[in-house]
Backbone as JSON Lines, residues from 0, in Angstrom:
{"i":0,"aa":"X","n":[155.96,120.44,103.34],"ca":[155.65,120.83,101.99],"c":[155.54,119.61,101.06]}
{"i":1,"aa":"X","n":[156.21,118.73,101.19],"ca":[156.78,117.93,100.2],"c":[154.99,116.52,100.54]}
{"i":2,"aa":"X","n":[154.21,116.67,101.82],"ca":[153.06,115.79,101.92],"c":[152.3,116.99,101.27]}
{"i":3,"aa":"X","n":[152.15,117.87,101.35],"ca":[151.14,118.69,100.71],"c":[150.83,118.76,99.42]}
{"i":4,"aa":"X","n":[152.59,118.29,98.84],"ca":[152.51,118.2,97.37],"c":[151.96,116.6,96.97]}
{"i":5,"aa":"X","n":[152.14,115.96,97.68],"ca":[151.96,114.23,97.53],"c":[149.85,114.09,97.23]}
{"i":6,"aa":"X","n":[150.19,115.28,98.7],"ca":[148.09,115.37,98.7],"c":[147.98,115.75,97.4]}
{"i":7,"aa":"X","n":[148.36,117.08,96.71],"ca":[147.82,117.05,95.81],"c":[147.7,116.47,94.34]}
{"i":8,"aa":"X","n":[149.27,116.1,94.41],"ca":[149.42,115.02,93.24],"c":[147.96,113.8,93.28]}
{"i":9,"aa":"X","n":[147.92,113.02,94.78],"ca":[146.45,112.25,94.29],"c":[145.4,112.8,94.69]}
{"i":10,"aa":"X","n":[145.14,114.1,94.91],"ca":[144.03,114.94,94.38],"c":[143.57,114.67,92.5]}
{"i":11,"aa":"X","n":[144.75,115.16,92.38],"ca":[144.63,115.68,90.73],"c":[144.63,114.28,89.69]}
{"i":12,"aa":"X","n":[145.27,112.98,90.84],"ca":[145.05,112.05,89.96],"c":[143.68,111.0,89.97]}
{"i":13,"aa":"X","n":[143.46,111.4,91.17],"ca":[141.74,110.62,91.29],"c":[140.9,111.91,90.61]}
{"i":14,"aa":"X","n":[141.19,112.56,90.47],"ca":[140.12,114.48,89.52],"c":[140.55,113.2,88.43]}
{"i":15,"aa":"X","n":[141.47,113.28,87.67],"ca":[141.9,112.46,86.54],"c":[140.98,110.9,86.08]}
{"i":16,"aa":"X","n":[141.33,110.11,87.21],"ca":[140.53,109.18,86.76],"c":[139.4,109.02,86.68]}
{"i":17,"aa":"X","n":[138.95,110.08,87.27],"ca":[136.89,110.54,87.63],"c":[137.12,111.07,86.56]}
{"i":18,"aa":"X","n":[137.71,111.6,86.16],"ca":[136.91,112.25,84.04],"c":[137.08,111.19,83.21]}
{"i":19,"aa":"X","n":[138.13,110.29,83.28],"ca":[138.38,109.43,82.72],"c":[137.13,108.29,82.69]}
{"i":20,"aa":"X","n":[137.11,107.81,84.04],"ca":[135.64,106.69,83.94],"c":[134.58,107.89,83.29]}
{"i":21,"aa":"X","n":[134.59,108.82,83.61],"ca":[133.5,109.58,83.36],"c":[133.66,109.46,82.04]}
{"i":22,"aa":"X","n":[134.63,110.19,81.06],"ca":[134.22,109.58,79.59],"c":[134.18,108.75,78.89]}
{"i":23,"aa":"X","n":[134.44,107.94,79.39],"ca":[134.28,106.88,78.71],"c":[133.1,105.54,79.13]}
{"i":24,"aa":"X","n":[132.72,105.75,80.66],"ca":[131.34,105.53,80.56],"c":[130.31,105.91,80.38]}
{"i":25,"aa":"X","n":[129.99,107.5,80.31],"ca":[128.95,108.1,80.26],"c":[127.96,107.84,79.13]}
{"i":26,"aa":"X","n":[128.53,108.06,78.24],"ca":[127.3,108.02,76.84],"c":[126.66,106.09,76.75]}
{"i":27,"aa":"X","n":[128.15,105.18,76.88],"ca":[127.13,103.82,77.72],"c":[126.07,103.83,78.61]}
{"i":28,"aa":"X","n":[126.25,104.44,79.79],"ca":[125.65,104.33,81.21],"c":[124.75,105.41,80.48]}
{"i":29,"aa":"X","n":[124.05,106.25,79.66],"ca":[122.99,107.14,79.37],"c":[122.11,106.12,78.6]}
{"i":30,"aa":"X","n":[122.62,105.98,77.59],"ca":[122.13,104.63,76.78],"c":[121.66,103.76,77.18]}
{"i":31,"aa":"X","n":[122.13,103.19,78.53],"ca":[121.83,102.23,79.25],"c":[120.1,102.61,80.07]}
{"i":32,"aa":"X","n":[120.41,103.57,80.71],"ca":[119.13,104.4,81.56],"c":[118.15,105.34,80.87]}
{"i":33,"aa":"X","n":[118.87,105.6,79.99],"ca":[117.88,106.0,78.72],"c":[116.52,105.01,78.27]}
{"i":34,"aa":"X","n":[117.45,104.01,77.6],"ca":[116.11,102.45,77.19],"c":[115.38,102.13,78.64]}
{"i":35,"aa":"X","n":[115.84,102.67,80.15],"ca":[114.84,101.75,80.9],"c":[114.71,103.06,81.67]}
{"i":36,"aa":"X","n":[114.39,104.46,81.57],"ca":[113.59,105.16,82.62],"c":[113.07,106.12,81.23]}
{"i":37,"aa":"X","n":[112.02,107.07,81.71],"ca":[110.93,107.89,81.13],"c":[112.03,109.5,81.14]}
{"i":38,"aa":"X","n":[112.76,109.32,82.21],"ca":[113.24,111.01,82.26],"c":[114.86,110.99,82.05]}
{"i":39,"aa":"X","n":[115.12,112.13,81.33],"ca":[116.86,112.02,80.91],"c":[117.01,112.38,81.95]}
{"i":40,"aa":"X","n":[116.86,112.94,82.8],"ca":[117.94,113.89,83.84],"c":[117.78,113.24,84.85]}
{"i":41,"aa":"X","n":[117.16,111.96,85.11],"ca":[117.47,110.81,86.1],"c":[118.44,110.15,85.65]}
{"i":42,"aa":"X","n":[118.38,109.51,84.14],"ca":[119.52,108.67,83.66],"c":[120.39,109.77,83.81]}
{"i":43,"aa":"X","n":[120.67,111.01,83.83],"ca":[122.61,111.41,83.81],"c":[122.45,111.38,85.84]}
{"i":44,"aa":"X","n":[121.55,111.38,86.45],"ca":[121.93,111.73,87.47],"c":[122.49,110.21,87.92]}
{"i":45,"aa":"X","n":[121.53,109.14,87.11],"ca":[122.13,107.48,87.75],"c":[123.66,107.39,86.83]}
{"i":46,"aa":"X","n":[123.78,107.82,86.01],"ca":[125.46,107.49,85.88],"c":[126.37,108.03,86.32]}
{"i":47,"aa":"X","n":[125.89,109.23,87.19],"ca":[127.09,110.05,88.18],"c":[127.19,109.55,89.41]}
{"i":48,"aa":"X","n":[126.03,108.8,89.86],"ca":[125.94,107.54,90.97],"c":[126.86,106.35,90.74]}
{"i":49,"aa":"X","n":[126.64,105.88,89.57],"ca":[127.5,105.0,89.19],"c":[128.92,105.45,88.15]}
{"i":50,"aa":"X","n":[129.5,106.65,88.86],"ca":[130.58,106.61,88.71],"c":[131.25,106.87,89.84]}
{"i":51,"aa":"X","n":[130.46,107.51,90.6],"ca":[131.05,107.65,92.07],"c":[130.77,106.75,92.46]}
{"i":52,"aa":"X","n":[130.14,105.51,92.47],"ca":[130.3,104.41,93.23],"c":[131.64,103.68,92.64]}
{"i":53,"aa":"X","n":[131.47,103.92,91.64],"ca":[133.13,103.14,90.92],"c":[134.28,103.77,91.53]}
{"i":54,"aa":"X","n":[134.46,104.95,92.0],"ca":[135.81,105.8,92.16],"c":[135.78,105.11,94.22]}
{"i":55,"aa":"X","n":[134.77,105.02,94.82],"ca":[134.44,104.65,95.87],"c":[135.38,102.92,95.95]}
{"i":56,"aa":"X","n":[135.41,102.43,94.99],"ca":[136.48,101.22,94.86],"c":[137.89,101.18,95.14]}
{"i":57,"aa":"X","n":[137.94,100.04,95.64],"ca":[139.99,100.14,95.99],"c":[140.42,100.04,94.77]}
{"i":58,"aa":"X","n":[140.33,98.7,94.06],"ca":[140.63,98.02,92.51],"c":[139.94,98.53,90.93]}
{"i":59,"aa":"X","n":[140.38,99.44,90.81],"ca":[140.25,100.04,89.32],"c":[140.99,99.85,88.53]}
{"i":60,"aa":"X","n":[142.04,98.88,88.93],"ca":[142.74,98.22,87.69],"c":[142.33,97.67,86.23]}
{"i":61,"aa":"X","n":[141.68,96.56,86.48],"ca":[141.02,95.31,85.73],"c":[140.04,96.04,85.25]}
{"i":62,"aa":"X","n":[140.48,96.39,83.71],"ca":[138.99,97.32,82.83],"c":[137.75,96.38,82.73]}
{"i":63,"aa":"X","n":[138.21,94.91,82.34],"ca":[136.95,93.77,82.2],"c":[136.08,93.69,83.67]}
{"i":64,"aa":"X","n":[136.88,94.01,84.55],"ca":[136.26,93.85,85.84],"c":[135.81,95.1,85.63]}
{"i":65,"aa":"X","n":[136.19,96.3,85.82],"ca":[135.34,97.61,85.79],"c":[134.11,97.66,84.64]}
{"i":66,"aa":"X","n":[134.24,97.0,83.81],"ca":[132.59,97.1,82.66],"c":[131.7,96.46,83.64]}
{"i":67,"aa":"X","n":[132.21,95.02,84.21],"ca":[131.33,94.62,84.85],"c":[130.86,95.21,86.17]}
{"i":68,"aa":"X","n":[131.61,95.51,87.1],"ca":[131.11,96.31,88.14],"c":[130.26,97.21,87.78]}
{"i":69,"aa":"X","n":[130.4,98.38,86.34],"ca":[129.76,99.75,86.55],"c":[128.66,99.17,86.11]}
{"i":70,"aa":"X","n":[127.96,98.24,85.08],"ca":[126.65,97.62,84.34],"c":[125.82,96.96,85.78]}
{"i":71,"aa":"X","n":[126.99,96.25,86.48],"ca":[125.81,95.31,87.53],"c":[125.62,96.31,88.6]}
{"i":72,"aa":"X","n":[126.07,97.19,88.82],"ca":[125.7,98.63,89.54],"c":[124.69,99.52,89.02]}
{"i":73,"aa":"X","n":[124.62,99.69,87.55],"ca":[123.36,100.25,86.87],"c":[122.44,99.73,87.28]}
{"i":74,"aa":"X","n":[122.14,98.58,86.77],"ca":[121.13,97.79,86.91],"c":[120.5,97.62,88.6]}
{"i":75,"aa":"X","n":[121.76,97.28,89.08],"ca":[121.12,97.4,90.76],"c":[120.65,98.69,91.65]}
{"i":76,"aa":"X","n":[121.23,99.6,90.62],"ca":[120.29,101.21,91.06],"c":[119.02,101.36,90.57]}
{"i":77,"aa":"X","n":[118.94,100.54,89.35],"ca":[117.33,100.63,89.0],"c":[116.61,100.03,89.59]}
{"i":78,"aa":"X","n":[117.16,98.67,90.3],"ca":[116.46,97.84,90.89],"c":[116.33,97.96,92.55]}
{"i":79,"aa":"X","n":[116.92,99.28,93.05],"ca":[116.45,99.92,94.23],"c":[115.91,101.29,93.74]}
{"i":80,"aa":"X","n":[115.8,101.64,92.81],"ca":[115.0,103.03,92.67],"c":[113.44,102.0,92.33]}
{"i":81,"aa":"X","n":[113.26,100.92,91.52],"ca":[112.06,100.6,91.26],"c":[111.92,100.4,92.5]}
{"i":82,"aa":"X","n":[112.56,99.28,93.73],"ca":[111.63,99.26,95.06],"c":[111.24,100.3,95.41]}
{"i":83,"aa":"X","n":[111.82,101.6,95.95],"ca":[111.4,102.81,96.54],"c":[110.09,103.15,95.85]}
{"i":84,"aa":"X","n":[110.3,103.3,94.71],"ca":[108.82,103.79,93.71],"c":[107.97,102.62,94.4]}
{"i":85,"aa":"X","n":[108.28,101.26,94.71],"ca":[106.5,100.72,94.63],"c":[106.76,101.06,96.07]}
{"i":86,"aa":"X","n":[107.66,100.77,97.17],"ca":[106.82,101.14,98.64],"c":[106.61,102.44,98.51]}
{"i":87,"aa":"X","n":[106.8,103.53,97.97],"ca":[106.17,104.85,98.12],"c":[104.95,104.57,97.21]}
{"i":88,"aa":"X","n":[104.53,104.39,96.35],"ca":[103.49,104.16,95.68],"c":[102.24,103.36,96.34]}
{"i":89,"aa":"X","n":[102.79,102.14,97.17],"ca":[101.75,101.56,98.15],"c":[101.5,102.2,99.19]}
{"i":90,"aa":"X","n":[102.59,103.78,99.96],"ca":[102.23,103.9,100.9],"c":[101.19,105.25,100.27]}
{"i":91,"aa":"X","n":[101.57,105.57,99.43],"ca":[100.38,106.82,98.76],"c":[99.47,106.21,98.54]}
{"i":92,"aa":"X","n":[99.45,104.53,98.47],"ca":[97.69,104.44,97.95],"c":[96.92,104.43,99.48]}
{"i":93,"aa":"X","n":[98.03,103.59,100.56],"ca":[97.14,103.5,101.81],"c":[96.87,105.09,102.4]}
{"i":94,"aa":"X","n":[97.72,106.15,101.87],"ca":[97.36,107.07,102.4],"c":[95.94,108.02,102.06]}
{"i":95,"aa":"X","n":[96.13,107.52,100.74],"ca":[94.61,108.33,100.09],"c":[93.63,107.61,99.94]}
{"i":96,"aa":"X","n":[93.74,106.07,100.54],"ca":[92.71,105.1,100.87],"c":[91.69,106.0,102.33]}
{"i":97,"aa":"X","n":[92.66,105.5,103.7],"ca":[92.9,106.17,104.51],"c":[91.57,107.71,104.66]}
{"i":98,"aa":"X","n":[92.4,108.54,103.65],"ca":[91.99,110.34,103.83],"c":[90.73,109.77,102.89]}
{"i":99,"aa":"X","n":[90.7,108.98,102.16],"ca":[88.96,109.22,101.18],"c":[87.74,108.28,102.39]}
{"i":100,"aa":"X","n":[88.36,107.56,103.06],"ca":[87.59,106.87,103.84],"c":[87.48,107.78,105.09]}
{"i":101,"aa":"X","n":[87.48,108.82,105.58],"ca":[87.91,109.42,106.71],"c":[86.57,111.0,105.68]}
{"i":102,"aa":"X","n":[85.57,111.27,106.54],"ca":[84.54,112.2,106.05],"c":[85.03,113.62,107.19]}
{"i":103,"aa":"X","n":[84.75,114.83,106.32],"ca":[85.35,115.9,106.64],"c":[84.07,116.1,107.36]}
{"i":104,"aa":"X","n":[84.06,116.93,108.05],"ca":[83.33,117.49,109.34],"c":[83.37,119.02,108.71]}
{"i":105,"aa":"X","n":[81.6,119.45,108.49],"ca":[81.96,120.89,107.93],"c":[80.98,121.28,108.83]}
{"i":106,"aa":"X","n":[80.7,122.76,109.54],"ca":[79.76,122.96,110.47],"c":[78.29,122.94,109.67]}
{"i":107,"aa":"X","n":[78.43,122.42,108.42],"ca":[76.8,122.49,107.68],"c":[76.01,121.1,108.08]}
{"i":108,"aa":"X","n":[77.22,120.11,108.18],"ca":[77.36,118.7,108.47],"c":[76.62,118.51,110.29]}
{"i":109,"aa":"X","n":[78.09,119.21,110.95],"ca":[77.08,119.13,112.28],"c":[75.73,119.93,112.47]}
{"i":110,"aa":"X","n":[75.95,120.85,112.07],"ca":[74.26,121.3,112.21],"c":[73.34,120.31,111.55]}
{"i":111,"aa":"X","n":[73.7,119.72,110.2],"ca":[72.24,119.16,110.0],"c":[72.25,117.51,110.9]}
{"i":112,"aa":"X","n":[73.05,117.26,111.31],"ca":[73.46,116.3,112.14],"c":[72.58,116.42,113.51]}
{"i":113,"aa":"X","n":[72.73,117.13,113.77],"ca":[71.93,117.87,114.96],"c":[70.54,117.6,115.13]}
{"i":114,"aa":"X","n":[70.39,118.7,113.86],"ca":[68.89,119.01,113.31],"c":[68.17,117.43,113.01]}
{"i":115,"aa":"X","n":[69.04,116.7,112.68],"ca":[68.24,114.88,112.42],"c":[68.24,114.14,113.62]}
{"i":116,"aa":"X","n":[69.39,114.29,114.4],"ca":[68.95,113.99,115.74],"c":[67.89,114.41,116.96]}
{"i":117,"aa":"X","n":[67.84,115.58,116.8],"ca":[66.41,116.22,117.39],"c":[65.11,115.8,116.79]}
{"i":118,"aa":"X","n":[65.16,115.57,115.64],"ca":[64.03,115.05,114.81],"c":[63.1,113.38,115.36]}
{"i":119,"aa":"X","n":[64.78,112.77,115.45],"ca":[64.27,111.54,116.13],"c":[63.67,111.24,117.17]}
{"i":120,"aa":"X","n":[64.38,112.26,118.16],"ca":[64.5,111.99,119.62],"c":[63.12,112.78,119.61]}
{"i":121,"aa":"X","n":[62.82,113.73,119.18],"ca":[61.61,114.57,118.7],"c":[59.87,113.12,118.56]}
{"i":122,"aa":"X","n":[60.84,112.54,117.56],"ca":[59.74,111.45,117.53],"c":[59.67,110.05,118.41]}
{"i":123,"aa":"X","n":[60.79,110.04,118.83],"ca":[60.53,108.94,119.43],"c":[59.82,108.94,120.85]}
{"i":124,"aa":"X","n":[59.87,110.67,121.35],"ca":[59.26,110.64,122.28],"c":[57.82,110.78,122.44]}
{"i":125,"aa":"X","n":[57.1,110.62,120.99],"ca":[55.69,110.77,120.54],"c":[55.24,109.21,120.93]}
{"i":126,"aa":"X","n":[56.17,108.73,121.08],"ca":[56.21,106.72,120.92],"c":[56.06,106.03,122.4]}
{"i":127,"aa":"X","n":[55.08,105.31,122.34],"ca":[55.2,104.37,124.08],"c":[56.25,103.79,124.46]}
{"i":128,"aa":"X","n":[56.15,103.7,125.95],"ca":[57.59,103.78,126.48],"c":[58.05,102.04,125.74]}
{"i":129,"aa":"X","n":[57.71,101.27,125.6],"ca":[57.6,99.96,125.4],"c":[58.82,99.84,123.83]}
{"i":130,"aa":"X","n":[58.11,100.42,122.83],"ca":[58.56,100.41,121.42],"c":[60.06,101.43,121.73]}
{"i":131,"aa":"X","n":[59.98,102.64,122.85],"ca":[60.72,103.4,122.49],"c":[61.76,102.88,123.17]}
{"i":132,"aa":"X","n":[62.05,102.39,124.19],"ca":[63.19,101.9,124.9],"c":[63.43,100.53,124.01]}
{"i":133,"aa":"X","n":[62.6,99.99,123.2],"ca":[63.6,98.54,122.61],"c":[63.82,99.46,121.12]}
{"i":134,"aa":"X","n":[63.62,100.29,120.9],"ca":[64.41,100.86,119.88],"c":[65.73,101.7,120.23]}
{"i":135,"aa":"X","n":[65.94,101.82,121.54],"ca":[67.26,102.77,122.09],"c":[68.24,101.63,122.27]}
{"i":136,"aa":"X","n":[67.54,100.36,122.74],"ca":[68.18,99.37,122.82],"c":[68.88,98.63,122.22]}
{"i":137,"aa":"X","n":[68.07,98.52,121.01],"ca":[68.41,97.96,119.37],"c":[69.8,99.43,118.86]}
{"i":138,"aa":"X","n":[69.07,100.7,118.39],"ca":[69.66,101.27,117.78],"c":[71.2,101.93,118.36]}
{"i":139,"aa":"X","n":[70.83,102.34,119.69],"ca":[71.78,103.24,120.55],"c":[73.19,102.12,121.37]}
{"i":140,"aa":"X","n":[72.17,101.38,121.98],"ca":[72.91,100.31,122.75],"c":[73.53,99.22,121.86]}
{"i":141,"aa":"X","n":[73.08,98.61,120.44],"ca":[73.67,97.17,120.0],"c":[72.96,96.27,120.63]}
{"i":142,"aa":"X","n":[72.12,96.21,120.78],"ca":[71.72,94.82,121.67],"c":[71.14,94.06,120.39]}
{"i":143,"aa":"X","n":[70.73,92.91,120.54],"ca":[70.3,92.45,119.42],"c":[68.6,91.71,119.56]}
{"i":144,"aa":"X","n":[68.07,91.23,118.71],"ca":[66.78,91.17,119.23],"c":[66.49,90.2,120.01]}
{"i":145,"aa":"X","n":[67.39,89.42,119.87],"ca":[66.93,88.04,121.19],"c":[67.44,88.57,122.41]}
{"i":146,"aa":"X","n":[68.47,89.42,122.28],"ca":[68.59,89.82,124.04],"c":[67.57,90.93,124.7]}
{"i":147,"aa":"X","n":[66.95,91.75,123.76],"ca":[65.67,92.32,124.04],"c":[64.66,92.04,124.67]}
{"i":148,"aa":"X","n":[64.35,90.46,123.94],"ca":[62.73,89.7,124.21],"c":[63.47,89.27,125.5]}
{"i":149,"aa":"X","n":[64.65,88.65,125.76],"ca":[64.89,88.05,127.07],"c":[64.89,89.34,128.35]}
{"i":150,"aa":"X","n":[65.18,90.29,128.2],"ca":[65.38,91.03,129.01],"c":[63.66,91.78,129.31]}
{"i":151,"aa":"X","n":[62.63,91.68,128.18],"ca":[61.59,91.78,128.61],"c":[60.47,90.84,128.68]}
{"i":152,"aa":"X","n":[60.64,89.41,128.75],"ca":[60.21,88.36,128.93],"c":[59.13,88.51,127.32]}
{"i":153,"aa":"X","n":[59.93,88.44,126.6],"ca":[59.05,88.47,125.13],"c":[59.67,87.59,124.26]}
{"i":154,"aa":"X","n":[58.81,87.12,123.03],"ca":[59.35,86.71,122.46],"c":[60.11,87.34,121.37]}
{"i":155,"aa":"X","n":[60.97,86.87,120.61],"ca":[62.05,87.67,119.68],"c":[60.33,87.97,118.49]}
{"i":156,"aa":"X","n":[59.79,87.75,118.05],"ca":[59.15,88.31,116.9],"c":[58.31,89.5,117.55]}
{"i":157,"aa":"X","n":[57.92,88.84,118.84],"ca":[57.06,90.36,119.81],"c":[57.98,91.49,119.67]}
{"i":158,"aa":"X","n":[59.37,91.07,119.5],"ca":[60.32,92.86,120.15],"c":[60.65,92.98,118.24]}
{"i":159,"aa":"X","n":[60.33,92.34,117.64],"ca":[60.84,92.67,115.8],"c":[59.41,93.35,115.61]}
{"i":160,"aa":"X","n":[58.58,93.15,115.46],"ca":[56.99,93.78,115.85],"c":[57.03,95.46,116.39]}
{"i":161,"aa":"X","n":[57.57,95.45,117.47],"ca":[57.72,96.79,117.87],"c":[58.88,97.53,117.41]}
{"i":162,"aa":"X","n":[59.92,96.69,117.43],"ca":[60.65,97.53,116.78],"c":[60.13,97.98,115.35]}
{"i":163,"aa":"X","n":[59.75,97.56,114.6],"ca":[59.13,97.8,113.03],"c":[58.13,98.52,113.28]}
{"i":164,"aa":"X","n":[57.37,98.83,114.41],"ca":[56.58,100.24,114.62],"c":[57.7,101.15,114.54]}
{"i":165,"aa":"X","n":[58.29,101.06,115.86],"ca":[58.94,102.17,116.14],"c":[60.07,102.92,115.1]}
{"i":166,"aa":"X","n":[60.37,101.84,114.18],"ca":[61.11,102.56,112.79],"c":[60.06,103.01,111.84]}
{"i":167,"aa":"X","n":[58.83,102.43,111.93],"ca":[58.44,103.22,111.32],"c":[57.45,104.6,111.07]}
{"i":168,"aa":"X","n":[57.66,104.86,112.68],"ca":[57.02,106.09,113.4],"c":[58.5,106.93,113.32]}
{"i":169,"aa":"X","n":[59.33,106.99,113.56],"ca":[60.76,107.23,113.27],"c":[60.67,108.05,111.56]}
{"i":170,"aa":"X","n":[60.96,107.03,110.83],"ca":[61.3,107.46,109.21],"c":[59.84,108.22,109.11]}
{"i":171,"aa":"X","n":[58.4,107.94,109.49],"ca":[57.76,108.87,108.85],"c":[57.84,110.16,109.36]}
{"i":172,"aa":"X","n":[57.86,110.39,110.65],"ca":[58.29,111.81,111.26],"c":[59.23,112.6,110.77]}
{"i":173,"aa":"X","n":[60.28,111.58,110.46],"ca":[61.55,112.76,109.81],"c":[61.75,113.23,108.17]}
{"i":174,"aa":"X","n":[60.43,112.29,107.56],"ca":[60.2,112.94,106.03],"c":[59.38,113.98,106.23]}
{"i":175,"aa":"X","n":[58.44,114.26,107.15],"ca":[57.39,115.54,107.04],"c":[58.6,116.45,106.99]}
């Protein structure tokens, strides 16, 4: 009986000193987070942080030491709530960088997708085999134009020549 009563005696006396820091820092520590955030009900929620970080202390003796602990504790909660805000803020920009660079796929999209690819292939097979294979080559494959002329014993302006037919038997087919 007699530890049960001991528990609660420093129950009731740390309840005690938590109202105590509590009144007598609070309207400081509001004041304080007041002048440096936009919303009240963050500043009361950062001085209940920084009073439970104070009661979280062995040494609550030294009041000069306690002004200073609870102020350089304010300040260092703002100065991890501002980090969090910018890495969440940089990771929302890479995220909606990301999703705006990234094109939605709607079935109106693949169909007309379709419909322009048939168009080509439509025309390119109107085209001699010559122009039409160094344009599959160029466009489909990546090849570039000097590896073209080498691979058909031409010169690079001979395969820029046909290719510039063949784009432009291409684009006029698919405006009719």
């Amino acid at each position: 009986m007699v530890k049960d009563a001991d528990k609660k005696a420093g129950q009731d006396g740390a309840e005690d000193l938590r109202q105590r820091l509590f009144d007598r820092y609070r309207a400081p520590l509001l004041a304080f987070f007041n002048r440096r955030t936009t919303n009240s009900c963050d500043s009361e929620d950062l001085a209940h942080e920084v009073i439970y970080r104070m009661l979280q202390r062995e040494e609550l003796s030294d009041v000069n030491q306690a002004d200073a602990f609870i102020f350089t504790t304010a300040r260092n909660l703002l100065r991890d709530r501002a980090r969090r805000a910018e890495v969440r803020d940089r990771n929302q920009s890479e995220i909606e960088a990301t999703n705006s660079a990234v094109e939605v796929i709607t079935p109106e999209r693949v169909l007309q997708g379709r419909q322009d690819l048939s168009a080509v292939i439509a025309a390119l097979s109107e085209l001699d085999e010559k122009p039409r294979d160094m344009f599959i080559l160029h466009r489909f494959d990546g090849m570039k134009h000097r590896e073209i002329a080498e691979a058909y014993g031409l010169s690079v302006s001979s395969v820029e020549k046909y290719l510039m037919k063949a784009f432009a038997h291409v684009m006029k087919s698919i405006e009719m």
